[in-house]
ZAMARGU-4260 file (C-alpha; in steps of 0.2 Angstrom, whole numbers, plus 5000, padded with zeros to 4 digits):
<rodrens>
0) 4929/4867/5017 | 4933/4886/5019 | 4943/4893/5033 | 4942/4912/5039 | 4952/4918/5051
5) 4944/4933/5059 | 4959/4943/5068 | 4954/4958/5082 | 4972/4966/5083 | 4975/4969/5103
10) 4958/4964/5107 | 4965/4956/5122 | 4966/4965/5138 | 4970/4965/5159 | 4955/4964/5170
15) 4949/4983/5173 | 4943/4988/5189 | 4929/5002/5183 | 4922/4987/5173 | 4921/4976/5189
20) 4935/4965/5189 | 4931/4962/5169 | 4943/4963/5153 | 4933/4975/5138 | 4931/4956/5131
25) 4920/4951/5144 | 4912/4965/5146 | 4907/4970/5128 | 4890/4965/5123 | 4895/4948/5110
30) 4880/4940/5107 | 4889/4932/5091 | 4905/4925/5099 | 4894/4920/5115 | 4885/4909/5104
35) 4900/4903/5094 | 4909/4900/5110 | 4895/4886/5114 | 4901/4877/5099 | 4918/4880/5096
40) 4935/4875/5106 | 4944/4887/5114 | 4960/4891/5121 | 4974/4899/5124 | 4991/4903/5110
45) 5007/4911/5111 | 5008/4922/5099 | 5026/4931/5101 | 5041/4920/5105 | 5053/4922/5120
50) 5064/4936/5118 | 5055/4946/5104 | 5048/4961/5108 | 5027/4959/5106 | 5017/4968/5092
55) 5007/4966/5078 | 5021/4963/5063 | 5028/4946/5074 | 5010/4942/5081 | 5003/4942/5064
60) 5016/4930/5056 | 5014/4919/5069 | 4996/4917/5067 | 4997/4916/5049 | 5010/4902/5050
65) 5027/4910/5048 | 5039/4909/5064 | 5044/4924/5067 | 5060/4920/5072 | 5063/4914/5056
70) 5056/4924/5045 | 5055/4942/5052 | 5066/4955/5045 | 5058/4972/5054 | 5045/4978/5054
75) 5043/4991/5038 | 5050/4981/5025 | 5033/4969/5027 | 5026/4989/5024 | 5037/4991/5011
80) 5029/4976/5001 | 5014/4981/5003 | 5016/5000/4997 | 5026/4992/4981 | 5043/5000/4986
85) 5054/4987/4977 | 5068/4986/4989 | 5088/4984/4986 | 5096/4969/4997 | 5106/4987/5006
90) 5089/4996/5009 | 5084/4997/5026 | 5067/5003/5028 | 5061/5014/5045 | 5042/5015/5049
95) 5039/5036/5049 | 5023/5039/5060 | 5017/5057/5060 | 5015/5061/5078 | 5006/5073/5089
100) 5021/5080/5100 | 5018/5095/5112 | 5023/5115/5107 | 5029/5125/5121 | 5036/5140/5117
105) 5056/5143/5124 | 5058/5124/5128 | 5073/5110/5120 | 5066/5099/5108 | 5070/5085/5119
110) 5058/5092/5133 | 5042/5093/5122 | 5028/5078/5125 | 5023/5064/5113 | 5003/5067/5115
115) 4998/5055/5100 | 5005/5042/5090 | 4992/5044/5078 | 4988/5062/5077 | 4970/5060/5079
120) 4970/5044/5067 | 4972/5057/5052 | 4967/5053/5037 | 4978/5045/5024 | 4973/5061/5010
125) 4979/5075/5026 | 4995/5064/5029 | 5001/5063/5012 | 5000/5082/5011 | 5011/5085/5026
130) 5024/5070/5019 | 5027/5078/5006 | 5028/5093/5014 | 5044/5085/5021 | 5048/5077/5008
135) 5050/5091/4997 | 5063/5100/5009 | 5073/5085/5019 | 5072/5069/5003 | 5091/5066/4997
140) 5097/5052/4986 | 5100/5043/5003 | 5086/5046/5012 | 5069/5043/5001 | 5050/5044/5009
145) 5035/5035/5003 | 5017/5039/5007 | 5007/5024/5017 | 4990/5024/5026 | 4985/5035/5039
150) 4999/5042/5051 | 5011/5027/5044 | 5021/5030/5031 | 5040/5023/5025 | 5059/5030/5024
155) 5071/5019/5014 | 5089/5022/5018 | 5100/5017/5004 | 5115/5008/5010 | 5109/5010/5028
160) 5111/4999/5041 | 5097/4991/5058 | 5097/5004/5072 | 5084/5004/5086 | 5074/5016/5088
165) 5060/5018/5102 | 5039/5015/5096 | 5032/5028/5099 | 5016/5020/5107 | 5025/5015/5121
170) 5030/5032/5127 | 5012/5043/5126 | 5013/5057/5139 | 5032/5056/5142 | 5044/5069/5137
175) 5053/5063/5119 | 5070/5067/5123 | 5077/5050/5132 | 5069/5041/5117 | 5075/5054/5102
180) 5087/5044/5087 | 5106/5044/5093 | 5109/5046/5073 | 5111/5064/5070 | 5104/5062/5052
185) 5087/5056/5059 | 5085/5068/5073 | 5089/5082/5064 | 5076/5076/5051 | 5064/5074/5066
190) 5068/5092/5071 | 5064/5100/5055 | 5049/5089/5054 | 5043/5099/5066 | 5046/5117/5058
195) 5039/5110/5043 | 5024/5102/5049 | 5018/5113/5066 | 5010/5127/5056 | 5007/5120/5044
200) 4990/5127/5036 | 4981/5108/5037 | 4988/5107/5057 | 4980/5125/5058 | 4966/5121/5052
205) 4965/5103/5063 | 4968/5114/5080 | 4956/5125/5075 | 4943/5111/5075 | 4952/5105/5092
210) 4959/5090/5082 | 4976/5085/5087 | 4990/5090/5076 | 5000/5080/5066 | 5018/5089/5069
215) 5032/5079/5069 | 5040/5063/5061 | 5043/5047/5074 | 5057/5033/5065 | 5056/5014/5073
220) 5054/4998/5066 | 5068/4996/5056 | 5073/4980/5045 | 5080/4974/5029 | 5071/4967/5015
225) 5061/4952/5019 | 5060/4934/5013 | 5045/4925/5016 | 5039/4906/5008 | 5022/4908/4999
230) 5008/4905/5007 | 5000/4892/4997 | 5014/4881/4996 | 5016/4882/5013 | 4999/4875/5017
235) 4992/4870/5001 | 4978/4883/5002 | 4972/4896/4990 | 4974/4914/5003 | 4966/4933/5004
240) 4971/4947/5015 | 4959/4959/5021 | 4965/4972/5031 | 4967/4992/5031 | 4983/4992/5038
245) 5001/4990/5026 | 5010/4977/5040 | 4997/4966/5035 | 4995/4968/5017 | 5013/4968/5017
250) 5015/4953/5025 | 5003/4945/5011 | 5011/4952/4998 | 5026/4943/5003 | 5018/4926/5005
255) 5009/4927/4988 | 4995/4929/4996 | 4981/4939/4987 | 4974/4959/4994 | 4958/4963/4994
260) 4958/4982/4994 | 4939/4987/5003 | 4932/5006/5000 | 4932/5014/5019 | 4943/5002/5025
265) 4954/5015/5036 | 4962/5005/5051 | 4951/5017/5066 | 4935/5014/5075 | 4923/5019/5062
270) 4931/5006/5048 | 4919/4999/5035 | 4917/4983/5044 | 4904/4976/5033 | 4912/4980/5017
275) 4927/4967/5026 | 4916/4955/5029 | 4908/4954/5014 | 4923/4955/5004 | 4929/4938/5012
280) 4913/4931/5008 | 4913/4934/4991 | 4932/4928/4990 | 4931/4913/4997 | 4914/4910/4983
285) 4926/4915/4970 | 4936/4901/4976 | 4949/4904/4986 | 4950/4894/5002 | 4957/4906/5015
290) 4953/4923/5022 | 4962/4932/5035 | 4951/4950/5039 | 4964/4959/5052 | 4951/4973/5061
295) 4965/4986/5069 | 4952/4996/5078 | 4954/4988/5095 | 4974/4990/5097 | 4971/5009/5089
300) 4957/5010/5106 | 4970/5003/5117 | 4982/5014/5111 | 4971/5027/5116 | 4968/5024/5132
305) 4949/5023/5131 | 4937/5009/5139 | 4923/5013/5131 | 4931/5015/5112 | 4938/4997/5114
310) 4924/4989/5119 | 4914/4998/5106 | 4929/4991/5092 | 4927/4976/5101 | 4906/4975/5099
315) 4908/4980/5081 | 4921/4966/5076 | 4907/4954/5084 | 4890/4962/5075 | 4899/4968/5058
320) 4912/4955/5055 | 4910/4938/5062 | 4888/4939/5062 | 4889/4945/5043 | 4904/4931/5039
325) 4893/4916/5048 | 4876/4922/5041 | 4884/4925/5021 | 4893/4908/5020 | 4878/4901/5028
330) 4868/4907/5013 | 4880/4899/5001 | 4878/4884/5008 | 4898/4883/5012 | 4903/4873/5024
335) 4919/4882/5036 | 4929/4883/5049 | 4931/4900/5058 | 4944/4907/5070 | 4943/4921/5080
340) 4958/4928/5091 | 4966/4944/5092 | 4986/4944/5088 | 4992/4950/5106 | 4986/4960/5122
345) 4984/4980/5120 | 4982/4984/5137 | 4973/5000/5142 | 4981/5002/5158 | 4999/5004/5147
350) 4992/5008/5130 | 5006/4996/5121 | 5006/4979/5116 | 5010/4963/5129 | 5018/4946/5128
355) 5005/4936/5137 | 4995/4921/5127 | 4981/4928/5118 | 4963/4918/5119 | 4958/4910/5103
360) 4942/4902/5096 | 4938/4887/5080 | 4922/4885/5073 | 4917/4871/5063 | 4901/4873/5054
365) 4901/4853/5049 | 4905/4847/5071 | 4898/4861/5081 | 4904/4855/5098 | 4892/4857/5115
370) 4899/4867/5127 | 4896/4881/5140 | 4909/4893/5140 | 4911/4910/5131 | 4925/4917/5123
375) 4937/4929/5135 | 4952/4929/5141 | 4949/4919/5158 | 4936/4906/5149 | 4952/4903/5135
380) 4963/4900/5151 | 4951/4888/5160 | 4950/4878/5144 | 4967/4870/5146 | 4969/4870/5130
385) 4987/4879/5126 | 4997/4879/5111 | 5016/4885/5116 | 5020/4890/5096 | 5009/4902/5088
390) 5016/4899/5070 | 5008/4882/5073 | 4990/4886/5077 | 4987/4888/5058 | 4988/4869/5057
395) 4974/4868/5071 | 4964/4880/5058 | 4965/4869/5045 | 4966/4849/5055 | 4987/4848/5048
</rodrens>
């Protein structure tokens, strides 16, 4: 038996008034999950325990099988895996997203806008430019920066120690200053970020083309370095990790599990979502018994704000991802068991991530079940089925 998790991050959602009363899940065109739905069990799982704050790096351990409350550290030292940064036991690593923040002229620093978390999902070759931009002018022997994906990259601060700092997706359109670092080092770091990065010739070239800029460092997410079991001698089972996004290649470097890097794999809406799929096929017939493909496109849509983007993410995961899984192993004659969830709510009516249980959906290609319902949010709640620990639904995958 094979077992592939298939994860839409933030795919869940509120009922949406323009969309008559629907979620984007229900409203998305999902002829493949539809049809899956008829024949799998669904549900409903808490993903993120009381009293820790909802997102994808304590989500995504839940659903993978680690209690978060266990094993989480922070969030960018799982990043910190990922990107190789060998971390000291007196690191502390700080997630630095390269922002969009507003540019009046004759205003405090603290009155400008945070327009974009993501600066347009830049790419990762842009980004690395304008880091080392910075990099070249504010790195010391106690600050040291490190080039990730996209608009996510890494600070490691040598003997520092945990401080919270605001996410920058939860503030979009609000003026920065409540939310700035109380730590003088990191806001004057954010400051000059802003010297350095606003015109520069790539962010001149990016408003020119009516791109957002990416001008300004954003620090959150700290932690210290992480300690997580291994995977396999967890559960027994041989695991891969599919993703675009460092939290989750991070996360499988620290439970031993292996990363399959995929060419056009970017973590926005125009992913390679067939080159994922694929990948996971091809793994689990070279013999290992466990995928996990994590599609970020939907929480980078609800991020946004835009309906129509998320259900398009949404439409992909179901045509691109789960079709092309099904239909491969199939072919191969393997028998498996597939679920389908996202990690947690990203809401378009708040554009940040939610607490609420998340619906979830197994397949078994050997005891397809009878039933009538589809996958969404409502249908996993009618279901009664519930499970109250998300660290446990792994077992569920896998019959433990």
């Amino acid at each position: 038996m094979k077992y592939v998790i298939v994860l839409g991050d933030g795919m869940a959602d509120w009922e949406i008034e323009s969309l008559g009363g629907k979620t984007p899940l229900e409203y998305a065109s999902t002829p493949e999950m539809d049809a899956l739905a008829a024949k799998s069990e669904i549900g409903l799982l808490k993903t993120v325990p009381d009293g820790m704050k909802p997102g994808s790096d304590t989500a995504n351990l839940s659903v993978i099988g680690y209690f978060p409350k266990k094993y989480y550290s922070g969030r960018s030292p799982l990043e910190a895996l990922s990107i190789g940064v060998d971390m000291k036991s007196t690191d502390i690593a700080i997630r630095t997203n390269i922002v969009t923040i507003s540019e009046e002229e004759g205003i405090d620093f603290g009155e400008r806008t945070i327009i974009d978390h993501s600066s347009g999902e830049i790419s990762t070759e842009d980004a690395a430019v304008l880091l080392n931009a910075v990099k070249a002018e504010l790195e010391t022997d106690e600050f040291k920066f490190y080039v990730g994906t996209s608009y996510r990259h890494l600070l490691i601060w040598d003997k520092g120690e945990v401080t919270d700092f605001a996410q920058p997706h939860d503030h979009l359109g609000e003026k920065i200053g409540e939310y700035l670092p109380k730590e003088k080092a990191f806001l004057d770091m954010m400051k000059k970020s802003y010297d350095i990065l606003n015109n520069h010739p790539i962010n001149v070239e990016r408003a020119k083309k009516g791109l957002n800029k990416a001008n300004c460092l954003w620090f959150w997410g700290a932690g210290t370095k992480p300690a997580l079991d291994k995977f396999e001698d967890k559960t027994g089972k041989k695991g891969v990790m599919i993703s675009a996004v460092d939290l989750l290649k991070g996360i499988a470097v620290g439970a031993g599990m292996k990363v399959v890097e995929v060419e056009g794999a970017n973590g926005g809406l125009e992913t390679n979502y067939e080159g994922k799929a694929l990948a996971a096929v091809e793994a689990l017939k070279e013999g290992y018994d466990f995928v996990y493909i994590h599609v970020e496109a939907p929480d980078e849509m609800g991020h946004q704000g835009s309906i129509e983007k998320k259900i398009k993410a949404i439409e992909n995961l179901d045509q691109r991802v789960i079709k092309v899984v099904k239909t491969e192993l199939e072919k191969a004659g393997l028998d498996f068991r597939m679920a389908v969830l996202p990690d947690h709510p990203t809401p378009i009516a708040c554009r940040t991530h939610t607490s609420e249980p998340i619906p979830y959906m197994i397949y078994d290609s050997t005891k397809p079940l009878n039933e009538t319902h589809k996958y969404n949010e409502k249908e996993g709640k009618a279901s009664g089925n519930y499970i109250d620990e998300g660290y446990k639904f792994i077992n569920r995958l896998f019959e433990r």
